[in-house]
C-alpha positions in Angstrom: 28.8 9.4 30.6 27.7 12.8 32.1 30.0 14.2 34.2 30.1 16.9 36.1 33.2 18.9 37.0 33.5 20.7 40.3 36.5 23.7 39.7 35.9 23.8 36.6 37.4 26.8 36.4 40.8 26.3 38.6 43.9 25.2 36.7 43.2 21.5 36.6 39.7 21.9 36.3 40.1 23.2 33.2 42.1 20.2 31.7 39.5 17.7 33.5 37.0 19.5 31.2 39.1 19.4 28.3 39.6 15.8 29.2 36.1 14.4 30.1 34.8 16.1 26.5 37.8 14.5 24.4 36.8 11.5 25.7 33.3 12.1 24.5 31.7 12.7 27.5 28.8 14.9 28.0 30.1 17.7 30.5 28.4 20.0 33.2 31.2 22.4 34.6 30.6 23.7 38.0 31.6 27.5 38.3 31.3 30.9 40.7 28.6 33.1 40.1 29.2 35.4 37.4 31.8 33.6 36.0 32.9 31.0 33.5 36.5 31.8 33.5 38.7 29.3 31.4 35.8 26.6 30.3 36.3 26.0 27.2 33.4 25.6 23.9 31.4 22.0 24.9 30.8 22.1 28.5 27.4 23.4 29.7 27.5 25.8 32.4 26.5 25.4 36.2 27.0 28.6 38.3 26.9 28.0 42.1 28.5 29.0 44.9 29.8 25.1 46.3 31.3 26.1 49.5 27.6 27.6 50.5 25.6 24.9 48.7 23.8 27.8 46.9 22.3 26.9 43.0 23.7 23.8 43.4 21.1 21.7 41.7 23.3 19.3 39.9 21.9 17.2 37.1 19.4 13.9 37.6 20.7 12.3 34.6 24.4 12.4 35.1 26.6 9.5 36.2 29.7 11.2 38.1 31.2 14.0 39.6 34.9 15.1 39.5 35.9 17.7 42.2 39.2 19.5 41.6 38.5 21.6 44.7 41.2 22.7 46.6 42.5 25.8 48.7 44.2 28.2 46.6 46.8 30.8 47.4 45.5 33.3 49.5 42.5 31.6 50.9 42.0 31.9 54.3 38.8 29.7 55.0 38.8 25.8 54.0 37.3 24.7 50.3 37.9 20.9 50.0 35.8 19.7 53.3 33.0 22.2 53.0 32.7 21.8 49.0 32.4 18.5 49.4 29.9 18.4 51.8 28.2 20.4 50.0 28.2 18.8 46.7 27.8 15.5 48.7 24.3 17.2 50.0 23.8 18.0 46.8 24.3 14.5 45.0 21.9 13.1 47.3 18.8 15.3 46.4 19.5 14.7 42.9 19.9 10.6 43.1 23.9 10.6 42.4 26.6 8.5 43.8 29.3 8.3 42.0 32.1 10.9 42.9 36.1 11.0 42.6 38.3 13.7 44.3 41.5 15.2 44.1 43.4 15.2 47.0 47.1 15.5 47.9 49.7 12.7 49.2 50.5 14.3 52.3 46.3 14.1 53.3 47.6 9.9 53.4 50.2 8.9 56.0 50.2 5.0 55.9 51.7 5.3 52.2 52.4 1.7 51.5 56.6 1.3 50.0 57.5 4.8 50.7 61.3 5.5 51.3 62.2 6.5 54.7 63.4 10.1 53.3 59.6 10.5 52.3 58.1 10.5 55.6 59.9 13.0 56.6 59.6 15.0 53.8 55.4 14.4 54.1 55.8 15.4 57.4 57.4 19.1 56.5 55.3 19.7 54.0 52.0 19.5 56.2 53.6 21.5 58.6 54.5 24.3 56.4 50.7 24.3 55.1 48.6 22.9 58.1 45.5 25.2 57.1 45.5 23.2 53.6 46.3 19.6 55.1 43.7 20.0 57.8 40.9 20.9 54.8 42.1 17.9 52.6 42.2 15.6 55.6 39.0 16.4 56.8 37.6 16.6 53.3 38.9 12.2 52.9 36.7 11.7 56.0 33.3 13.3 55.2 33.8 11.1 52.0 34.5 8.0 54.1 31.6 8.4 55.9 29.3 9.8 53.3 28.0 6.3 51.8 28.7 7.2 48.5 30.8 6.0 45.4 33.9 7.8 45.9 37.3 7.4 44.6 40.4 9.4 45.8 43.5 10.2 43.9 46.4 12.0 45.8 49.2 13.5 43.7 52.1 15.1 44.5 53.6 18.5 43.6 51.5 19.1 40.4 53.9 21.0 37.6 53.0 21.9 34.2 53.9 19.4 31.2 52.7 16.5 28.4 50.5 13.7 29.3 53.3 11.0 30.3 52.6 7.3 30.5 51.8 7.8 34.6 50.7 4.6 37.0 48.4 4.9 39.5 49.4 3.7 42.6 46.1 1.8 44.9 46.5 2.8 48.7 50.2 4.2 48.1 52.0 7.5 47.7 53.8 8.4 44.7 57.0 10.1 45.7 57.3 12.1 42.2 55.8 15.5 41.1 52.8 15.0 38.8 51.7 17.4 36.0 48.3 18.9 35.6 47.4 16.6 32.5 48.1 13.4 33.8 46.0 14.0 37.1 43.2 15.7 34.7 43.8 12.5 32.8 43.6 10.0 35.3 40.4 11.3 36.8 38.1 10.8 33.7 39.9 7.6 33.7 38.8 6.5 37.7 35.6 7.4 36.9 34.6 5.6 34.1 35.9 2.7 36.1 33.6 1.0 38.5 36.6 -1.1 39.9 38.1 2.0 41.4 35.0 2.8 43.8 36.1 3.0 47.5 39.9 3.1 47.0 42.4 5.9 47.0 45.5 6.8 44.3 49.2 7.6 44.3 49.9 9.0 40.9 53.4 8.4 39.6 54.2 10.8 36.8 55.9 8.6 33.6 57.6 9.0 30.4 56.4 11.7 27.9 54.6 10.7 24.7 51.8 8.5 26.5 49.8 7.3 23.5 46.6 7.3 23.7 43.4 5.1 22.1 41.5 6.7 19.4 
């Protein structure tokens, strides 16, 4: 597959590179002007402003695009809603539907077998951060509506750590943190499969040592 990555440059970005390449895909990495901060040797370059739309003239011949877009800390103006309309704009002049995107379990609040403890804890959380809750929430529904391919996968805290033996979870929260690798992981994986198209992820963080197919 071709896939290209949109933050390719943020912190899970980078491992979704990584990723997409061990798993010998071609890759097209999606970064700020002037920059190609943290993408590694493989990938070939994009520059393009995504929240503007400008240079964003993604490839004809690719088959997917993984946004790890998110609001950072420090920004002041959304990234997740805008970003993806613009690189759902984008998709469609270039012929593309096929598009999975991070986003976080408190963005889903009909979480299927969550505990009653968790509710209240998804609850706090968005209010502590309603500037970043607001721009993931309205970032689920411009997908919704956008007519394309999407796939959605919502983890919780993300920590730093080995690739575990996760399970993703279809149209239910996970209540556990999840590292970096196993969400980088689990993205390549949802879009090289055509079952997951319209549904949205809980990802469950496992044991260490996941082993994985040569």
């Amino acid at each position: 597959m071709h896939i290209v990555v949109a933050g390719a440059s943020g912190r899970t970005g980078r491992l979704v590179v990584e990723r997409a390449l061990a798993s010998g895909h071609r890759v097209t990495a999606i970064v700020r002007p002037g920059s190609d901060a943290g993408v590694g040797p493989g990938a070939e370059i994009l520059r393009a402003d995504v929240l503007s739309g400008a240079g964003l003239d993604l490839p004809r011949d690719a088959d997917a695009v993984v946004s790890a877009l998110g609001m950072r800390p420090g920004d002041e103006q959304p990234v997740s809603a805008p970003g993806t309309t613009s690189l759902i704009t984008a998709m469609r002049r270039s012929g593309l539907s096929r598009i999975v995107v991070v986003s976080a379990v408190p963005a889903f609040t009909t979480g299927g077998g969550e505990p009653w403890w968790f509710r209240i804890v998804r609850t706090l959380v968005r209010r502590a951060m309603p500037a970043v809750y607001t721009d993931i929430a309205a970032m689920e529904g411009v997908l919704r509506s956008s007519g394309l391919r999407w796939t959605i996968l919502r983890p919780g805290y993300l920590t730093d750590g080995a690739l575990t033996d996760y399970r993703l979870l279809p149209d239910r929260n996970a209540t556990t943190p999840a590292h970096r690798t196993d969400l980088a992981h689990a993205l390549i994986a949802l879009a090289e499969d055509e079952a997951a198209v319209g549904h949205g992820y809980g990802l469950r963080r496992g044991r260490a040592g996941r082993a994985e197919a040569a």
